[in-house]
N, C-alpha and C positions, 0 to 999 in steps of 0.2 A: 049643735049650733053651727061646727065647719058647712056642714053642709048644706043649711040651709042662707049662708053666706056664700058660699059657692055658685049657687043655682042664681041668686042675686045678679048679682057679676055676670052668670051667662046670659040675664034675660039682658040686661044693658048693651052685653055684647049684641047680643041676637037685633036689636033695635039699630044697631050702629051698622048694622049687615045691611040690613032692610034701606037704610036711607043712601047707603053710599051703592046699591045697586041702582038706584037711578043716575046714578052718574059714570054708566056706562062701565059694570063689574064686569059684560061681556068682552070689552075689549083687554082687561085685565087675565083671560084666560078663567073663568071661571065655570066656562062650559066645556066640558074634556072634550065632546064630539070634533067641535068647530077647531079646535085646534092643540092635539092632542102633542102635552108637556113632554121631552125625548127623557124623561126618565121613567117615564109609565107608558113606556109603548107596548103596546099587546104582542109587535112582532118578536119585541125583541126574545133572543132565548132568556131561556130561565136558567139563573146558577144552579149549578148541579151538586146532588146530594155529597153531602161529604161522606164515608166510610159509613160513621157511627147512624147518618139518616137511612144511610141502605140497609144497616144491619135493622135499623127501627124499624123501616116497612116492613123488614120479614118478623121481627118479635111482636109486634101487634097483631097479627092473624092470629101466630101460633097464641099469646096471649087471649086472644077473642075465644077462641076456642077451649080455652083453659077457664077462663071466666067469662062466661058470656053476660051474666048480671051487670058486668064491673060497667060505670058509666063515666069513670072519673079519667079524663086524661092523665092528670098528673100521676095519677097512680101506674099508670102506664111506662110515662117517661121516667118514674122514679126506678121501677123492677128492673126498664130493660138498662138504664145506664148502670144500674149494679151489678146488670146481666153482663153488658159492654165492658165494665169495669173488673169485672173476675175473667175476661175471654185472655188467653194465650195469645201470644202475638203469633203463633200461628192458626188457631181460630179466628182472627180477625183479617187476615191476610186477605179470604176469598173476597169481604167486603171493601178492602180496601182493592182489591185489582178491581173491582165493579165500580168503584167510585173513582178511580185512575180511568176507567176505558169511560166514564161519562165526564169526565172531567176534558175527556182528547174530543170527545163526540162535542161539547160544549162550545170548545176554543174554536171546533170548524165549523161552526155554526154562527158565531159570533164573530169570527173573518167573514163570511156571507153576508151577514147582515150589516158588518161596519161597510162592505165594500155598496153594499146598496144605496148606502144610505150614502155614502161619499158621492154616488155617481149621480146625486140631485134625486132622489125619491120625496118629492113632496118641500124641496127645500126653496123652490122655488116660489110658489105662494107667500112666502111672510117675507119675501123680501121686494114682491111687487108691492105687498099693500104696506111696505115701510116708506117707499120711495111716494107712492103717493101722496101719504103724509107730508113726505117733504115739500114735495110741489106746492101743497095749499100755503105752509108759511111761507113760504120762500113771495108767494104772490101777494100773501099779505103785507109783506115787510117794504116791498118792490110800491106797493097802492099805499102806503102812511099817511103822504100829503105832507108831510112837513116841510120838504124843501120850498113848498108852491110860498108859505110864508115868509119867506127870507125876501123873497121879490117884492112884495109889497110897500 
């Protein structure tokens, strides 16, 4: 029964999407192309694997290899974190200096990129077509006509 109450609700939603995109959803940012949101930039870099993700890349192969049937991710992430979880902390070490040298590779990547982006890549477009905007009210407000009736 939840769920067919559920599905309810989203067609209502879904109707409520549909009407309020005629009133201009594109300018809302609802198209990524046109004006792609600064937390989902493509340039930006990607956070870098922590220890335990390095060590995961390498226990899925050797795991693939062990079981090549297995289809189950969880079952994966379950083996290697109990793999993870019985390693020495000197068996964990080499991933951890791998995940320390992409964690340095990250930070200078990410200096790079913050300085791009500070030196106007792109930041200049949303702030002409703000100002534009303003010009139209500002014209409108300037054309009211109200004073002309005080004369009268």
């Amino acid at each position: 029964a939840m769920k067919g109450a559920k599905s309810k609700a989203a067609e209502s939603k879904k109707a409520d999407a549909k009407l309020s995109v005629k009133r201009g959803a594109a300018a809302a940012g609802k198209n990524p192309a046109k004006k792609a949101k600064p937390t989902k930039d493509p340039n930006k870099p990607k956070r870098p694997a922590s220890a335990f993700f390095v060590f995961m890349e390498e226990f899925r192969k050797t795991y693939k290899e062990k079981h090549p049937n297995n289809k189950s991710v969880a079952a994966v992430g379950k083996a290697g974190g109990d793999k993870w979880k019985s390693l020495s902390d000197a068996e964990k070490a080499p991933y951890i200096a791998k995940a320390d040298k992409r964690k340095t590779d990250y930070e200078k990547e990410l200096q790079a990129y913050n300085k791009k982006l500070s030196e106007g890549a792109g930041d200049e477009e949303s702030d002409k077509s703000k100002s534009e905007v303003n010009d139209e009210d500002e014209d409108e407000a300037e054309g009211s006509g109200e004073d002309d009736e005080d004369e009268d």
